[in-house]
C-alpha positions as CSV (number, residue, x, y, z in Angstrom):
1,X,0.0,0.0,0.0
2,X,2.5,2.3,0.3
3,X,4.5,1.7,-2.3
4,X,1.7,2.7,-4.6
5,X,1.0,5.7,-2.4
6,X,4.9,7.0,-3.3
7,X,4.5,5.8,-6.8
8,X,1.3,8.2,-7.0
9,X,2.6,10.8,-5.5
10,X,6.1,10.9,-7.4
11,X,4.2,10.8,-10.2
12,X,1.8,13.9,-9.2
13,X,4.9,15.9,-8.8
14,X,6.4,14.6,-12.1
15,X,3.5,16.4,-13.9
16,X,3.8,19.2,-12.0
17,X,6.9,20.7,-13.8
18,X,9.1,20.7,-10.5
19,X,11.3,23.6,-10.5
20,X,14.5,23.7,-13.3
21,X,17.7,25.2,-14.3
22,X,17.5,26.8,-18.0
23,X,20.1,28.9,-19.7
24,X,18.5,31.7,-21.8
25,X,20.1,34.4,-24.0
26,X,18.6,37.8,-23.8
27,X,16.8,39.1,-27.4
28,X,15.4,42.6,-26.3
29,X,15.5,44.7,-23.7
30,X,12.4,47.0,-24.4
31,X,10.5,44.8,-24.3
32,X,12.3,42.4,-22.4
33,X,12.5,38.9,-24.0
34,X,14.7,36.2,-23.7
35,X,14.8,33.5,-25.4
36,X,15.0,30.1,-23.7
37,X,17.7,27.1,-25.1
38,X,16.7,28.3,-28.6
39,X,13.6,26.6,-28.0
40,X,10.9,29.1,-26.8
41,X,10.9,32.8,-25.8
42,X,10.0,34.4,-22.9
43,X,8.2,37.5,-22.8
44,X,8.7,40.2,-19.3
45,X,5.5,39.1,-17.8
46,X,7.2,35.9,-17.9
47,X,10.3,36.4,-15.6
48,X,10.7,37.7,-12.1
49,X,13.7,40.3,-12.4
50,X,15.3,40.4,-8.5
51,X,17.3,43.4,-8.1
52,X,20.5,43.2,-9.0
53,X,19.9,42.3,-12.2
54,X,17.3,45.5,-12.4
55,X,20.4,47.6,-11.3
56,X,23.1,46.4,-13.2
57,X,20.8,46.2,-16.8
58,X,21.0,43.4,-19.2
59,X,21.5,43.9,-22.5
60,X,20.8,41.9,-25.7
61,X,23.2,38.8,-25.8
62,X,23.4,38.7,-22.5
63,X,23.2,34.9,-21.4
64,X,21.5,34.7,-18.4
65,X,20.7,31.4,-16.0
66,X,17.2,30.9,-15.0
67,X,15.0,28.9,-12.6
68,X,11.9,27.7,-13.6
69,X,9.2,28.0,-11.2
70,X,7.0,25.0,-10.6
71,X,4.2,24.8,-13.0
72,X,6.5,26.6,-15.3
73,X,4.5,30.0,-15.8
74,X,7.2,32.5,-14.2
75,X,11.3,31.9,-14.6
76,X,13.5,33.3,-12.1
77,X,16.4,35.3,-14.0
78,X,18.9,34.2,-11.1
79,X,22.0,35.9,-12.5
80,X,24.3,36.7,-16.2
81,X,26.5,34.1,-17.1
82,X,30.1,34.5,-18.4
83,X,32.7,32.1,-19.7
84,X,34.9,30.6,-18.0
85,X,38.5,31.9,-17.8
């Protein structure tokens, strides 16, 4: 019994969209868009901007790491990413 109970509920989770790491490369800045592992875009009513990134601007080709928020309506812009040295 509950072994299907943990089967059920790993699979209501599963279905979800738990929360992700994406990489996403910025296309606009007025209006903000970023475009998401060349696969979909993402429009600003899309993404929750925190602070520091309002602060310090993004501009377009910025690459930019983003967390997916479960049920996958709003992404996280968590920070820019650069190459390594």
């Amino acid at each position: 019994m509950l072994d299907i109970i943990r089967k059920a509920s790993l699979g209501a989770v599963s279905n979800t969209n738990p929360m992700a790491a994406l990489y996403g490369t910025v296309l606009s800045i007025s209006p903000l868009e970023i475009s998401v592992e060349q696969r979909f875009s993402l429009p600003a009513s899309a993404l929750v901007i925190p602070e520091t990134i309002v602060k310090l601007g993004l501009q377009p080709g910025d690459r930019v790491l983003l967390l997916r928020i479960q049920g996958g309506q709003s992404y996280v812009v968590l920070d820019r990413v650069v190459d390594s040295l």
